[in-house]
N, C-alpha and C positions, 0 to 999 in steps of 0.2 A: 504494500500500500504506500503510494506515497504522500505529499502534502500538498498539491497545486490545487486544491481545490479546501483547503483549510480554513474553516470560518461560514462554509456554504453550510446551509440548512436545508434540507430535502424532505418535505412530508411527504412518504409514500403511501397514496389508497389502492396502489394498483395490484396485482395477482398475477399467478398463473407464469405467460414469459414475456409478453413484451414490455410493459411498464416494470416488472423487475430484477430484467436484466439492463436495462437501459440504470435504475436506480444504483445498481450493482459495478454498474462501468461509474456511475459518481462517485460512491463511496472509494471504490477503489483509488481514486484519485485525490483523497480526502477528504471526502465531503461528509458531515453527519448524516444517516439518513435516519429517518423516524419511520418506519412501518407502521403505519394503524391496521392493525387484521381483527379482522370478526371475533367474537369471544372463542369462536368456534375452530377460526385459523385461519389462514390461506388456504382452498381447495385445493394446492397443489401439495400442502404436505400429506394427504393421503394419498394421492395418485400414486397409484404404479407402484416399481419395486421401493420397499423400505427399509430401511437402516435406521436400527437403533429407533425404531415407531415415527420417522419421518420419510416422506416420498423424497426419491433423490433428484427430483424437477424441482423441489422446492432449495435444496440443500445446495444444485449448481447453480442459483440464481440470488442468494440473497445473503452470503458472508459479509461482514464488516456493515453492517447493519444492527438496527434496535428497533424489536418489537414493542407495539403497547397495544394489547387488546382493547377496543371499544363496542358497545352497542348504540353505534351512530343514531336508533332511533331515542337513547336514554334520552334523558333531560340533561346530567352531569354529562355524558359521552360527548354530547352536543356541544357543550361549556367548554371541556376538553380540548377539543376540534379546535373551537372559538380560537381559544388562547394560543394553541399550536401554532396556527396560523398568525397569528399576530407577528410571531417572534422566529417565520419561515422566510428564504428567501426562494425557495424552489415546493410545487404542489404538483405532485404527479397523480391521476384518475385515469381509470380503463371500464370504467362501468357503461352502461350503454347509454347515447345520449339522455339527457331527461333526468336522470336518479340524481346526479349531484344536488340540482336547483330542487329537487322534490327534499334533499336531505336539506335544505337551507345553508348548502355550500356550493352554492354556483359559482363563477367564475365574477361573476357582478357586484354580488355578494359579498366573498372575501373582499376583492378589492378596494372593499367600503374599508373592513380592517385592517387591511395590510394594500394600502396603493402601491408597492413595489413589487407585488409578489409574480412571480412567474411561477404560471397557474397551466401546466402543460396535460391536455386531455387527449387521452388515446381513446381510439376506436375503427373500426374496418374500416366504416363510408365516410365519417366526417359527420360535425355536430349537428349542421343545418343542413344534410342533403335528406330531400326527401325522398329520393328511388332507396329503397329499402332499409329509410332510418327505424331504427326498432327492432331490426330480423335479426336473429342471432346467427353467427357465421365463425366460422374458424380459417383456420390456416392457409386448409387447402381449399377452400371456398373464394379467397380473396385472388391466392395464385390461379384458380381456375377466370373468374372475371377480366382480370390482365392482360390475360393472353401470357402470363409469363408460365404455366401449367403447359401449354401449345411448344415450350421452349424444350421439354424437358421429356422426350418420346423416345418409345424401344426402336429397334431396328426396323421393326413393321410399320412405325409412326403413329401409335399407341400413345397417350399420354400414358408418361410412368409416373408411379406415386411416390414422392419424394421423402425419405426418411428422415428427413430437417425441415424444422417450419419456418422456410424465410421470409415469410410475410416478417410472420414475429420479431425475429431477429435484425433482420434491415429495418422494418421501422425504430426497430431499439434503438438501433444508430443516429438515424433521422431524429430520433427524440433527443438523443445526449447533445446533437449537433443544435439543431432549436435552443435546449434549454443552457446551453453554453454563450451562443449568441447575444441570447436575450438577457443573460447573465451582464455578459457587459453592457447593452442598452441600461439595465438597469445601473450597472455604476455611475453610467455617463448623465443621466437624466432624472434616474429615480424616480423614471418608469416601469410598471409591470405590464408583464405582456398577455396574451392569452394565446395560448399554441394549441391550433385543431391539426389535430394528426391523426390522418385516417393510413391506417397498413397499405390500402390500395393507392393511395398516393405512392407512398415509397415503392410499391412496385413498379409503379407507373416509370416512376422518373429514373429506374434503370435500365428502359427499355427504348432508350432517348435513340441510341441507333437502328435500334432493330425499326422503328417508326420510319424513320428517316429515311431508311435503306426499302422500307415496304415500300412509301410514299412513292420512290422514285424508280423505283424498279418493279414490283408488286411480289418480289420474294420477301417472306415472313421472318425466318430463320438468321436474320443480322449477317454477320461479315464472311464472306463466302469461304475465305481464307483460314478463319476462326474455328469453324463452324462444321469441320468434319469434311468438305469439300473437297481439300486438296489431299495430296499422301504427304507432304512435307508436315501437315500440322493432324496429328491425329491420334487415336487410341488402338494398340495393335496387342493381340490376342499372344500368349507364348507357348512351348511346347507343354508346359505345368497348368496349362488352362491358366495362367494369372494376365494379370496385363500391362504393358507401360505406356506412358507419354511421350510422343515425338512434336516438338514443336520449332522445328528447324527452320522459320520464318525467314530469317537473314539466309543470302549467299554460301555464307562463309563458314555458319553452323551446318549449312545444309551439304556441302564441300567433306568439313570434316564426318559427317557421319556418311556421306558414302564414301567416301576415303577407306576410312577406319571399318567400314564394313565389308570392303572391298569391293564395291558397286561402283566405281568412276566412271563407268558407264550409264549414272541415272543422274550423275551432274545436272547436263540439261533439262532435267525434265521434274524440278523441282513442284510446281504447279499441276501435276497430272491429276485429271480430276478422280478422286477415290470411289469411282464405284464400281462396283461390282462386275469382271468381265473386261475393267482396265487392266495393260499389256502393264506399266508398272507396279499402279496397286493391288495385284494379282501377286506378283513376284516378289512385292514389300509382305504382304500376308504372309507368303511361306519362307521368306529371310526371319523374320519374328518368330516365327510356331519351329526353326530351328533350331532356336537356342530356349532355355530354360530363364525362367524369371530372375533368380539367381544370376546366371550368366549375364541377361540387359540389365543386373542392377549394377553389375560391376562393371559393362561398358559408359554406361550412363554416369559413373565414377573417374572414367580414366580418359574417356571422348568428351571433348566440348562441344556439346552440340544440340542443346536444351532437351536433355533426354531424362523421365523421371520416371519410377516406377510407381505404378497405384497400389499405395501399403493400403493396408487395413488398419481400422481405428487401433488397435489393438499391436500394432507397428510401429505406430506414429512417436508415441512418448522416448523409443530408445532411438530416434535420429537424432544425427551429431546436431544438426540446425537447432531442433526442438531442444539438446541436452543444453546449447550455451547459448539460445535464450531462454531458459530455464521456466519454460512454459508451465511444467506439472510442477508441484508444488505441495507438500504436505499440510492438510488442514489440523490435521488430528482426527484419532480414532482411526487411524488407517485408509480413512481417504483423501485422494490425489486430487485438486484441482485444476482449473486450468486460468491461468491469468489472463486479464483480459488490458493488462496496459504491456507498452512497451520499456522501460525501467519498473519492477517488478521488485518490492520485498515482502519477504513472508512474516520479517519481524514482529510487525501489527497489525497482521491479518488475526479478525476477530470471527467465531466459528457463527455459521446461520444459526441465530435466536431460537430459543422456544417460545411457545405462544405468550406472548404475552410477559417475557422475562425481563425488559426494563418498560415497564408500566409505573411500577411506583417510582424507581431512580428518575425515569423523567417528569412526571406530575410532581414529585413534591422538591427537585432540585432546579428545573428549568419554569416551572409555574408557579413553587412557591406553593401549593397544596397542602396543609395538615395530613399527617400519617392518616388521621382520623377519615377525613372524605376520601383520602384513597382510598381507604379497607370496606368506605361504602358502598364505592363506587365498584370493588371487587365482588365485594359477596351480592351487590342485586345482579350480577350474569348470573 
């Protein structure tokens, strides 16, 4: 963890992954965060597999954090909230539009008590679109709308289902990036802002080529060159059924891997289009399927020639890149994290809260709260 973000105040209401993993990229950068979760918890610490009676969706998205359970509908919860707010500079929410301003914490609202606050609201569509404001929708509903689902097909041209939710995680970004911005607006003016961040947006705006390229051409599928199209840039099958990366783009990469492969016979013909019944991509196929995974990981070691092999998750942590940026990271309890900055220490990495485990350290140290109404405010959950 480190301190560029030291003195930020983060109320997180958000859940699940994209509001807190977005909060989780703050914290990691110093920032206090405050999680307010249900009496009941985030839904995601039961999901899925558990460690130690917490889901481990909940556990890769919210270290260096503090919990304080609330029942937003209480009267004290509400009080709570109030106050939080007052003395935040960062408000995260994922709920769907409507619920804040129905909880008497809208975006308008706050503002009253806190006019600096950057008040950042996740959600699919956006706050005010009415084509499907209110529908509940997940991950692959937002990548299916996009067209970015259309990107991502088997060799039959099948939409395949993607085992990572990038709606989620690019809007995470898209949010850290918002609420950074507006971080400084607010130094400069001691203005707050209010940031509608819908996930389809974020997908939207990484598909700024592939548009452009439809627009003018009326092919879907972005940079032709990219895109599986040619044999210099592509994914090739080996004789272990495993597979590697060639993305020999430049000349001079493409030079030395047929060099070194002993092919200076396919020099020219760098751009041969890859399909199927092609006189090179034909012959690239069975240069691949002749050697073992193993064997292209070690040319891809010893030829310059953008050549990488597709490891398995379960691969990734003992690469030399990943050992000395020292990505994985022990939380405690025997599990390995993954950092999410680029200078990374583990020194003050604080483990994911339990429900509600500084509740009272911050009601009665940052609010000023008698022991007494916290314990009341505990025992009416």
């Amino acid at each position: 963890m480190n301190n560029l973000l030291k003195g930020v105040r983060v109320l997180d209401f958000s859940m699940y992954l994209p509001g807190p993993f977005a909060s989780m990229r703050l914290a990691d950068r110093g920032a206090e965060v405050i999680s307010i979760e249900p009496v009941q918890g985030d839904p995601s610490r039961h999901m899925g597999i558990q460690r130690e009676g917490t889901g481990v969706v909940f556990l890769a998205v919210n270290r260096n954090k503090k919990s304080v359970a609330l029942d937003l509908k209480s009267e004290e919860g509400r009080e709570a909230v109030k106050e939080l707010i007052q003395i935040s500079d960062v408000l995260i929410e994922s709920f769907r539009p409507g619920v804040m301003e129905r909880l008497g914490l809208s975006y308008e609202q706050s503002k009253e008590w806190n006019p600096g606050l950057v008040y950042c609201s996740i959600s699919g569509y956006g706050q005010d679109t009415v084509a499907l404001n209110g529908f509940g929708s997940h991950d692959l509903n937002y990548m299916a709308l996009t067209g970015m689902l259309a990107q991502l097909t088997t060799v039959e041209g099948k939409p395949a289902h993607p085992s990572i939710q990038f709606a989620d995680y690019i809007g995470s970004f898209g949010a850290c990036e918002e609420i950074l911005a507006s971080l400084l607006h607010q130094k400069e003016t001691g203005e707050g802002t209010h940031i509608d961040l819908a996930l389809t947006d974020s997908l939207h705006s990484i598909l700024g080529v592939h548009s452009l390229i439809h627009q003018e051409t009326g092919r879907e599928y972005g940079i032709n060159e990219l895109n599986g199209g040619v044999v210099c840039y592509g994914i090739y099958e080996t004789l272990d059924e495993r597979f590697i990366t060639l993305a020999a783009l430049e000349q001079s990469f493409w030079r030395n891997f047929c060099t070194q492969a002993g092919k200076k016979e396919w020099i020219s013909k760098q751009f041969s289009p890859a399909k199927d019944g092609s006189d090179v991509f034909e012959k690239m196929k069975s240069l691949f399927k002749s050697r073992t995974f193993r064997e292209w990981s070690e040319f891809s070691k010893r030829v310059d020639c953008c050549m990488a092999p597709i490891l398995r998750l379960s691969e990734t942590e003992d690469h030399p890149v990943t050992q000395e940026r020292g990505m994985f990271y022990e939380l405690g309890g025997g599990l390995k994290q993954v950092a999410t900055s680029t200078v990374f220490s583990q020194k003050k990495t604080m483990h994911p809260p339990s429900i509600g485990e500084h509740t009272e350290e911050v009601l009665t140290s940052l609010l000023g709260w008698p022991e007494e109404k916290v314990k009341r405010l505990q025992s009416n959950h």
